[in-house]
N, C-alpha and C positions, 0 to 999 in steps of 0.2 A: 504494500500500500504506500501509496504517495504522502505527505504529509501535507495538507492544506492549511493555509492561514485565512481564519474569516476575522471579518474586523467588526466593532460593536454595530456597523450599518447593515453589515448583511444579518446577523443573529438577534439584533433589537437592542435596545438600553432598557436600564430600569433603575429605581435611584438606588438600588443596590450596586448593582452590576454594568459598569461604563467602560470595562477593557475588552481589549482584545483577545482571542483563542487561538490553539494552537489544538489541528483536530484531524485524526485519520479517517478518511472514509468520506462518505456523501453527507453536505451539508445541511441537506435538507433534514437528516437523523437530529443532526446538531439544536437545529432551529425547533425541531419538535420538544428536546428535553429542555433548552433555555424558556421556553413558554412554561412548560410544565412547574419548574422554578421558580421563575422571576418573574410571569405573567401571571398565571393563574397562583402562584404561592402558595404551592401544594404542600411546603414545608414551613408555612408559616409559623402552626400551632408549635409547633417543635421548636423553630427557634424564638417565639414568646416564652416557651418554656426555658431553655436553654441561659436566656438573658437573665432570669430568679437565682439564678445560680452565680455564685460566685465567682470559682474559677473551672469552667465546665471543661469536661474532656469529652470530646465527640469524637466514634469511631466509624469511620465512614466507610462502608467493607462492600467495595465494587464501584469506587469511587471516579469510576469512567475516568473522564477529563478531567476532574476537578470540580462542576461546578458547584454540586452540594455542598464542597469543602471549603468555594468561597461564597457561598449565600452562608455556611455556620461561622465562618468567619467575621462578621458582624457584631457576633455575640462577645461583648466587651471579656477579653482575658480567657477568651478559649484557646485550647489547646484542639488540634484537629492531627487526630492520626487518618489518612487518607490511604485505608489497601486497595491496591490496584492487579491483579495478575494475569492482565493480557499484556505483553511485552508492547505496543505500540501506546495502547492507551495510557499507559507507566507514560514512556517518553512526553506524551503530551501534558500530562496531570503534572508530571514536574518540569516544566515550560508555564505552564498556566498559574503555580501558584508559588514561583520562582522571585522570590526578595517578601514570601509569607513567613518571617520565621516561627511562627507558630503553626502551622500547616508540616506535618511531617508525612511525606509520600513514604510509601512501604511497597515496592513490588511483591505482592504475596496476596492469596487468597484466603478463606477464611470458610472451615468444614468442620465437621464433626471427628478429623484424626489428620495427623499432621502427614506433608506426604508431597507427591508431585502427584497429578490428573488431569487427564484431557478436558479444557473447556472447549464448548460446541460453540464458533460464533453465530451459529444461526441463521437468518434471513437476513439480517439486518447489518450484518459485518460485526464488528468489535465492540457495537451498539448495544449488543442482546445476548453476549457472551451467557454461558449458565453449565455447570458442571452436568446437568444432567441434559441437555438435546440432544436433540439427533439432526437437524435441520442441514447443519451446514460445514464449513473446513472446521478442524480441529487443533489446538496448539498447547503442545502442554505447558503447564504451569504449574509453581511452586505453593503449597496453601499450609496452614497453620491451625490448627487447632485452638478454640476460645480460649483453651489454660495455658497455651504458650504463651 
């Protein structure tokens, strides 16, 4: 896959979210999950919640590009661990949330037993990755158990 760069004109603004992305695949996937986000604020309640807390640690497990990590990022004195285990979406997620120093990218996935496993990307590329499809190309990956 190519690496594409879309700018906040192609993906939209929102007074959260005014940068620019760094994103593998069709952009049109991109512009579905940023609405999902930053439009519709599907993770709103989560970070009102987030903000009562003092110094929150948010663990963002499948953290695509980043952007959930910088909509928690908002939340005064969060710490954001971001796992990521599709090797492209990694490269993108730390471009995108690169001079965050509270955002710590993890290449590693996140299972019930620590280990490497085929993720399935599915229909949608790197988009819709999930340990168990069957849909589409496969690439393995390193994952972690919750007690690691």
């Amino acid at each position: 896959m190519n690496k594409v760069y879309v700018t906040d004109k192609e993906v939209g603004k929102s007074d959260i979210f005014t940068g620019d992305l760094y994103y593998f695949g069709d952009v049109e996937h991109i512009k579905l999950i940023f609405d999902e986000i930053y439009g519709a604020e599907q993770y709103k309640e989560g970070l009102d919640y987030i903000k009562t807390i003092e110094k929150p640690i948010v663990v963002d497990c499948g953290a695509h590009i980043g952007l959930a990590s910088l909509y928690f990022n908002t939340a005064p004195n969060a710490t954001i661990y971001a796992l990521e285990p599709v090797k492209d979406n990694f490269e993108a997620l730390c471009e995108n949330v690169k001079g965050k120093d509270n955002i710590y990218p993890i290449n590693t996935g996140l299972r019930a037993f620590s280990g490497k496993s085929l993720i399935d990307h599915g229909d949608r590329g790197t988009a819709g990755g999930s340990f168990f499809g069957t849909l589409g190309e496969k690439e393995g990956v390193e994952h972690l158990n919750i007690e690691d």
